[in-house]
Jmol script that loads the backbone (N, CA, C; Angstrom):
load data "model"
ATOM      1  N   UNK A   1    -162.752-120.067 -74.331  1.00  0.00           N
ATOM      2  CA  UNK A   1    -162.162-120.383 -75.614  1.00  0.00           C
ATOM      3  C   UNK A   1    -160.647-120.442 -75.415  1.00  0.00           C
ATOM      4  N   UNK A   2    -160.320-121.454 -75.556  1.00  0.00           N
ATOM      5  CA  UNK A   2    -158.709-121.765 -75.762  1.00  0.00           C
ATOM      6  C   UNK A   2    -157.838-121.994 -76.326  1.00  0.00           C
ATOM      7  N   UNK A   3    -158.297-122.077 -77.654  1.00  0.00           N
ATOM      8  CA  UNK A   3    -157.629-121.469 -79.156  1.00  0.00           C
ATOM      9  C   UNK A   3    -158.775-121.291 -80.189  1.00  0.00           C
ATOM     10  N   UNK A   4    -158.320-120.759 -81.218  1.00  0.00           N
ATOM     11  CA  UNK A   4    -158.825-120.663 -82.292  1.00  0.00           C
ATOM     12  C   UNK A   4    -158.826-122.088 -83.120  1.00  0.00           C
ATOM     13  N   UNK A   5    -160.325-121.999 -83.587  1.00  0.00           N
ATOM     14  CA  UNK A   5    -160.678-122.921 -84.781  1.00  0.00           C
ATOM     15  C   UNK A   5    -160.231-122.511 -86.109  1.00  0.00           C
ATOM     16  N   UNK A   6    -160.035-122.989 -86.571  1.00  0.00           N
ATOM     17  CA  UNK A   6    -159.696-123.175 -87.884  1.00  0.00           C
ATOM     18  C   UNK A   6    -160.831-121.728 -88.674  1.00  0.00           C
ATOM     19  N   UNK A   7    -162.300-122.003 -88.452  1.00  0.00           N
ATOM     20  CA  UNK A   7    -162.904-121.014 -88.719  1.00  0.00           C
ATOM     21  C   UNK A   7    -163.112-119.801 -87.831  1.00  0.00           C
ATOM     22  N   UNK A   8    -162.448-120.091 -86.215  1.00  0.00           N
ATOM     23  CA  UNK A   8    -162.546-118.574 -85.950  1.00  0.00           C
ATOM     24  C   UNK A   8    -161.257-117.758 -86.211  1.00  0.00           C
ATOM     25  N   UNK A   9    -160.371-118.413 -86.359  1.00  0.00           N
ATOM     26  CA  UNK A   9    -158.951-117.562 -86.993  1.00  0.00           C
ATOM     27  C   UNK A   9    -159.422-117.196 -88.776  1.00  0.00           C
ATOM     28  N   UNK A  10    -160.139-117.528 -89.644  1.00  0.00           N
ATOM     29  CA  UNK A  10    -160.641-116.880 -90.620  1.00  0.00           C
ATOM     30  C   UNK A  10    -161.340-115.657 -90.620  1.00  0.00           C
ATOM     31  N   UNK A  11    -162.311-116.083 -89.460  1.00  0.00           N
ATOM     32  CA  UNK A  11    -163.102-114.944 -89.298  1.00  0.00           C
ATOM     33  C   UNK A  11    -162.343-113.821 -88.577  1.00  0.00           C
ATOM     34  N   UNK A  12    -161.159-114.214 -88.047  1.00  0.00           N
ATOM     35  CA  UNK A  12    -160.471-112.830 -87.251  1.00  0.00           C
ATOM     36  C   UNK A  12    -159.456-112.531 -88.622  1.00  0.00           C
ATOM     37  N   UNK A  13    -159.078-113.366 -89.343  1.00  0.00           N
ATOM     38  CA  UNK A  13    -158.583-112.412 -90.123  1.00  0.00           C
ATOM     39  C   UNK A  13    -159.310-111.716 -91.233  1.00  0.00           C
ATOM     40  N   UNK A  14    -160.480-112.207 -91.115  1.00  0.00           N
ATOM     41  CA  UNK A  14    -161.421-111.246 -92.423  1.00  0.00           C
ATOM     42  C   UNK A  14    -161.727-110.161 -91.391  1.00  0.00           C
ATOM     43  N   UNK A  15    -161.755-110.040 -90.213  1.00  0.00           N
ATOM     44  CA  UNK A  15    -162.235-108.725 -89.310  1.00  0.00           C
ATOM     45  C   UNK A  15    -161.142-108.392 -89.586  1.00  0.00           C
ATOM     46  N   UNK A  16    -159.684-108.436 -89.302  1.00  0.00           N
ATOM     47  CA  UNK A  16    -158.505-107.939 -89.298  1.00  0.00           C
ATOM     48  C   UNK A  16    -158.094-107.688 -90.662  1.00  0.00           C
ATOM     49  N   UNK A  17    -158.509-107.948 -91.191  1.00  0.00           N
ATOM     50  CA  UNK A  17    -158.442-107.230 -92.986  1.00  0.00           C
ATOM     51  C   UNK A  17    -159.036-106.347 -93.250  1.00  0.00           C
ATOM     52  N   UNK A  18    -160.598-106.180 -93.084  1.00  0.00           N
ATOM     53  CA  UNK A  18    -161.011-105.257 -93.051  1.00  0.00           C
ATOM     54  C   UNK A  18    -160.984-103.888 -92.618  1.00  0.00           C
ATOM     55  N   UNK A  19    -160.473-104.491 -91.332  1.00  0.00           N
ATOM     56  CA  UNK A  19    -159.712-102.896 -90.258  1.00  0.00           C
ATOM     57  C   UNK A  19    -158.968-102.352 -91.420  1.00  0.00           C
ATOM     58  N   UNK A  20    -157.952-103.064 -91.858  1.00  0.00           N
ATOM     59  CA  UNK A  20    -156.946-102.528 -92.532  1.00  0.00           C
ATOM     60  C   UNK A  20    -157.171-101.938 -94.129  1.00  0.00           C
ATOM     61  N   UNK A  21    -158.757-102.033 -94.634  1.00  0.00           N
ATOM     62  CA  UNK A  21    -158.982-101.902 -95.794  1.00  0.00           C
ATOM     63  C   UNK A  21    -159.218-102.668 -97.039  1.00  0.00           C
ATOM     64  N   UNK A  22    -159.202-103.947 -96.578  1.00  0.00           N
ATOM     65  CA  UNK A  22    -158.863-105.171 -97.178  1.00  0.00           C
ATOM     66  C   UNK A  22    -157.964-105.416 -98.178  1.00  0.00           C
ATOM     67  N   UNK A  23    -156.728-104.809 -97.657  1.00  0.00           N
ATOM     68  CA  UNK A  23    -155.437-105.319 -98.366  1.00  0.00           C
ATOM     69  C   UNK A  23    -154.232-105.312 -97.824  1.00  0.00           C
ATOM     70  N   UNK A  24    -153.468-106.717 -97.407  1.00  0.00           N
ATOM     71  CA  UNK A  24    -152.219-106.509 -96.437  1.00  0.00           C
ATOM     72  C   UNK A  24    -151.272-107.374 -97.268  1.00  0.00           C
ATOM     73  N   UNK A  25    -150.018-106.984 -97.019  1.00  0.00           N
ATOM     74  CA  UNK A  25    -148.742-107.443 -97.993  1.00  0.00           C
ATOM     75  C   UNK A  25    -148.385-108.324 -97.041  1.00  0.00           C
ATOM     76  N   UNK A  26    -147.697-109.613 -97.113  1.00  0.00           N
ATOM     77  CA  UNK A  26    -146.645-109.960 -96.256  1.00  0.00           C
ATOM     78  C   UNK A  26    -145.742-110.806 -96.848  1.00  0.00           C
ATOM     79  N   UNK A  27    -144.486-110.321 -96.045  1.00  0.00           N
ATOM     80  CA  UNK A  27    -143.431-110.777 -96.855  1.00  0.00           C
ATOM     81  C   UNK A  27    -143.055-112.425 -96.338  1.00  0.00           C
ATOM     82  N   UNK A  28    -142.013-113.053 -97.779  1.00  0.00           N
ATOM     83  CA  UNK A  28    -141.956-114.275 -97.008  1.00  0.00           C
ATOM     84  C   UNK A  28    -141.362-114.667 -95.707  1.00  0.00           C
ATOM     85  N   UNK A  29    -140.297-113.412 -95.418  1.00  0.00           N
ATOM     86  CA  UNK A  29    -139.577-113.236 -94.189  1.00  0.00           C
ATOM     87  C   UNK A  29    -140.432-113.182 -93.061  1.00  0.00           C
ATOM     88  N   UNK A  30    -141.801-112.516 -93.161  1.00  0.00           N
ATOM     89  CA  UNK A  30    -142.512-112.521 -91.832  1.00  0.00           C
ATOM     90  C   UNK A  30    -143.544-113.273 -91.752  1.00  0.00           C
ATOM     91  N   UNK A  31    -144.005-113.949 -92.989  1.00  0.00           N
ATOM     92  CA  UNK A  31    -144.788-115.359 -92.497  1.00  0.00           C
ATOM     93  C   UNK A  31    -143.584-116.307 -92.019  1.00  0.00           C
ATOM     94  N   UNK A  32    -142.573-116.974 -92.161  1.00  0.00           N
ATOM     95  CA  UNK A  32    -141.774-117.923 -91.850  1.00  0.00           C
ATOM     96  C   UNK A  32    -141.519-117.306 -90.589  1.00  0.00           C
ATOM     97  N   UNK A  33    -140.911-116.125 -89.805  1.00  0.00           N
ATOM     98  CA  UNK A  33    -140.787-116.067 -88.716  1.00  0.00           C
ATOM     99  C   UNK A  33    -141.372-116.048 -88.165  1.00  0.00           C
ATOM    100  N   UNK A  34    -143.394-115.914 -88.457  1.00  0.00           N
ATOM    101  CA  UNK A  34    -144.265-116.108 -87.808  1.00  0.00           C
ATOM    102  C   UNK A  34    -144.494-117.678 -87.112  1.00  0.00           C
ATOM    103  N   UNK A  35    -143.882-118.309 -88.133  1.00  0.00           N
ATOM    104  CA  UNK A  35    -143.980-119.894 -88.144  1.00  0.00           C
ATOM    105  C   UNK A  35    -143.133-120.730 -87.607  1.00  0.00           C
ATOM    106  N   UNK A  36    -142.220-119.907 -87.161  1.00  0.00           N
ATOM    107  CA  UNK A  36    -140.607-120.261 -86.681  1.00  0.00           C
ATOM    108  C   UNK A  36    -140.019-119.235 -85.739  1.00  0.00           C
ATOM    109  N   UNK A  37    -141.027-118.991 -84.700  1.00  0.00           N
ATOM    110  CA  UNK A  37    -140.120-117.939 -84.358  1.00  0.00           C
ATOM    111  C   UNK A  37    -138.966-118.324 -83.393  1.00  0.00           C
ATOM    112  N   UNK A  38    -138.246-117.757 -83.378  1.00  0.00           N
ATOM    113  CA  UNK A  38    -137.164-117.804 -82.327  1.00  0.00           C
ATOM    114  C   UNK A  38    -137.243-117.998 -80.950  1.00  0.00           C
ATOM    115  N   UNK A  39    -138.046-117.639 -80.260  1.00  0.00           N
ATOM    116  CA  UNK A  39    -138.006-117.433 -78.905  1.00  0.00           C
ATOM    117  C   UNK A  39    -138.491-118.626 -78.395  1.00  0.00           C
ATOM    118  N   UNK A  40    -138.496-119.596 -79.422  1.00  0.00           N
ATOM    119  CA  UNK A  40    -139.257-121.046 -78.731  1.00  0.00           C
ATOM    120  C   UNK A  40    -140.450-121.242 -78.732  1.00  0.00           C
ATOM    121  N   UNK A  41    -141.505-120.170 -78.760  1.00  0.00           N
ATOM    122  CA  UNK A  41    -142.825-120.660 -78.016  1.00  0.00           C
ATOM    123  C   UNK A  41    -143.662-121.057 -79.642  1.00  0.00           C
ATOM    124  N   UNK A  42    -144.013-122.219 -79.317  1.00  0.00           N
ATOM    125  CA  UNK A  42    -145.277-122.955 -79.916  1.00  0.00           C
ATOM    126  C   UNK A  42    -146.450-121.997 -80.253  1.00  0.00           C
ATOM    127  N   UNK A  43    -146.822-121.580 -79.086  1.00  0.00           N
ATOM    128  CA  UNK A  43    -148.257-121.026 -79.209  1.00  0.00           C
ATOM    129  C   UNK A  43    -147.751-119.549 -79.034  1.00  0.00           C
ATOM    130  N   UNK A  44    -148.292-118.405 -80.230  1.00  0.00           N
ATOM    131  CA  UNK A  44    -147.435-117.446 -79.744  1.00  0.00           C
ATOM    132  C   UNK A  44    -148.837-116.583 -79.769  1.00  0.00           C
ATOM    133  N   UNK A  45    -149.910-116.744 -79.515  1.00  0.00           N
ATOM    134  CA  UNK A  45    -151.060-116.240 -79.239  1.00  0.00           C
ATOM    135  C   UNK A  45    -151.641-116.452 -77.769  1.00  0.00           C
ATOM    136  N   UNK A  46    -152.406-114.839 -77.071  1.00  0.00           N
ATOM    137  CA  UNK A  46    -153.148-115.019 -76.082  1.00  0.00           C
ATOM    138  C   UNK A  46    -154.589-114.835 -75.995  1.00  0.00           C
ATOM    139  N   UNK A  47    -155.158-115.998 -76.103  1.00  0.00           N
ATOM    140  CA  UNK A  47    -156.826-115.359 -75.994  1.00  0.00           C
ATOM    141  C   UNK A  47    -157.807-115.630 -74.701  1.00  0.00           C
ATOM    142  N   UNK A  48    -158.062-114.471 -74.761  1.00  0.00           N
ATOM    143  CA  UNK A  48    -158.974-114.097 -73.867  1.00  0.00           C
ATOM    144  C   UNK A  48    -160.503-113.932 -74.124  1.00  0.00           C
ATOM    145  N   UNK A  49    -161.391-114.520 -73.436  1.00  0.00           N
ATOM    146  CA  UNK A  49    -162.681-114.795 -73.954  1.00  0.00           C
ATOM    147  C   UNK A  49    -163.245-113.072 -72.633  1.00  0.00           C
ATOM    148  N   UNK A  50    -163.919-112.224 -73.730  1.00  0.00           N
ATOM    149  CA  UNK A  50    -164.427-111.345 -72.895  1.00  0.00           C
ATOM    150  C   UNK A  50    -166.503-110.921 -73.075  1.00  0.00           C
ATOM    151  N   UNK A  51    -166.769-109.898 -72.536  1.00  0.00           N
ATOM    152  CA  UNK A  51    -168.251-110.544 -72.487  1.00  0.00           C
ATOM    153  C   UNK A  51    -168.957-110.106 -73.674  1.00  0.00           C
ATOM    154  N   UNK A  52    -167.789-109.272 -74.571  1.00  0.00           N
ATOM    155  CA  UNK A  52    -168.826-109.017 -76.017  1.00  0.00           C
ATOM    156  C   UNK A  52    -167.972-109.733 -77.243  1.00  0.00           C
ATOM    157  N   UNK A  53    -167.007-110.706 -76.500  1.00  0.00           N
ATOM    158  CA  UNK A  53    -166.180-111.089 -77.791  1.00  0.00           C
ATOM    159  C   UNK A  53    -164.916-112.025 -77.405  1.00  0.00           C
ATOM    160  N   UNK A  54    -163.972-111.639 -77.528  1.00  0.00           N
ATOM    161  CA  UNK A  54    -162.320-112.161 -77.216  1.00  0.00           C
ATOM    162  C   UNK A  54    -161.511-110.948 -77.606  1.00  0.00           C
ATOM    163  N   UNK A  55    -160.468-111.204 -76.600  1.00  0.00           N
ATOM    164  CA  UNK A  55    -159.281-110.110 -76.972  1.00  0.00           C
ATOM    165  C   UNK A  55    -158.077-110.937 -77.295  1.00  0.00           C
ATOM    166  N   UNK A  56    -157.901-110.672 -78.540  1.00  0.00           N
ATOM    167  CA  UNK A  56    -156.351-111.763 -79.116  1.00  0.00           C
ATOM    168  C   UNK A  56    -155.183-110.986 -79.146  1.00  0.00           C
ATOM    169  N   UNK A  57    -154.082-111.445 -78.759  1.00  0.00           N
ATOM    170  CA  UNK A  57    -152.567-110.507 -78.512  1.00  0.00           C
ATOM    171  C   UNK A  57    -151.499-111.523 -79.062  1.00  0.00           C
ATOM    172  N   UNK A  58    -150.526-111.487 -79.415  1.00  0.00           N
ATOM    173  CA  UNK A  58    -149.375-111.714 -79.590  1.00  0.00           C
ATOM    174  C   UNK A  58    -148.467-112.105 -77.958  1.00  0.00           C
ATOM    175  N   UNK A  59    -148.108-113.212 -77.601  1.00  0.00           N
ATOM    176  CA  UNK A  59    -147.500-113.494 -76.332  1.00  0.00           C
ATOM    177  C   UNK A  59    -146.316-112.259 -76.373  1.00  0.00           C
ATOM    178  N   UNK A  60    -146.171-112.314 -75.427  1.00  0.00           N
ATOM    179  CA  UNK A  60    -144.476-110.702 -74.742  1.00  0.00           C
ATOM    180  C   UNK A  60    -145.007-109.545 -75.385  1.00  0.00           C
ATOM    181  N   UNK A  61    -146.168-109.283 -76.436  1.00  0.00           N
ATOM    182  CA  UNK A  61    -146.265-107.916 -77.399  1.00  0.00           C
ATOM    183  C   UNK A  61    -147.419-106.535 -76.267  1.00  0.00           C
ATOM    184  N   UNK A  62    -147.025-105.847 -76.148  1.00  0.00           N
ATOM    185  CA  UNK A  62    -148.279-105.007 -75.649  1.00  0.00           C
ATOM    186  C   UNK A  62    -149.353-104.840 -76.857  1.00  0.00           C
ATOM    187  N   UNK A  63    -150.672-103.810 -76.886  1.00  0.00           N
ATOM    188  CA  UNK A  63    -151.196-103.907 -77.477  1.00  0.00           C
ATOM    189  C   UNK A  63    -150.476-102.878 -78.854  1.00  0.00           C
ATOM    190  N   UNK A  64    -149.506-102.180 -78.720  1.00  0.00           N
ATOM    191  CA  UNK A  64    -149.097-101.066 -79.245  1.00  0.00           C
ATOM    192  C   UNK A  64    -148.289-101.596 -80.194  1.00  0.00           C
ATOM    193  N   UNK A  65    -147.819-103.047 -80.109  1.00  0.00           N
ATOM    194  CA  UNK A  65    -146.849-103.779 -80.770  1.00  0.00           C
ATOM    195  C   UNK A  65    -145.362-103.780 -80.266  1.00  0.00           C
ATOM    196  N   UNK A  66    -145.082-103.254 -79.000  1.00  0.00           N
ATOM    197  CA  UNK A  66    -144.086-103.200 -79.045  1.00  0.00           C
ATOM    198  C   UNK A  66    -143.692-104.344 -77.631  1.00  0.00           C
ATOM    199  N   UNK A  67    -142.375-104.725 -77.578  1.00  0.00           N
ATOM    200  CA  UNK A  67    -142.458-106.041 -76.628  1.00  0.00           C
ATOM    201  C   UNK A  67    -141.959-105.536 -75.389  1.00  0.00           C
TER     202      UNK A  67
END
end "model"
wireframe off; spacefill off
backbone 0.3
color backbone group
């Protein structure tokens, strides 16, 4: 798998909502820098297809969030 579909990025964020309780704020500042970020890169996602699923990361981020 070498990016997300349209419906598997739904379905990771209804899993990823749920983790969280199903309720996340975001501000307009961090969707637009999501959308624009600075550092240049286009694709700022890494996925990895593993044998019970995929592991998705943020490019430069560890898993801890920090870069």
């Amino acid at each position: 798998m070498a990016y997300l579909s349209d419906t598997n990025l739904r379905a990771v964020l209804t899993v990823l909502l749920a983790r969280l309780g199903g309720d996340l704020h975001i501000t307009h500042e961090e969707l637009y820098d999501a959308m624009m970020p600075g550092d240049g890169l286009s694709e700022r996602f890494v996925l990895e297809e593993t044998v019970t699923g995929f592991h998705l990361r943020i490019q430069g981020e560890s898993r801890d969030g920090s870069r």
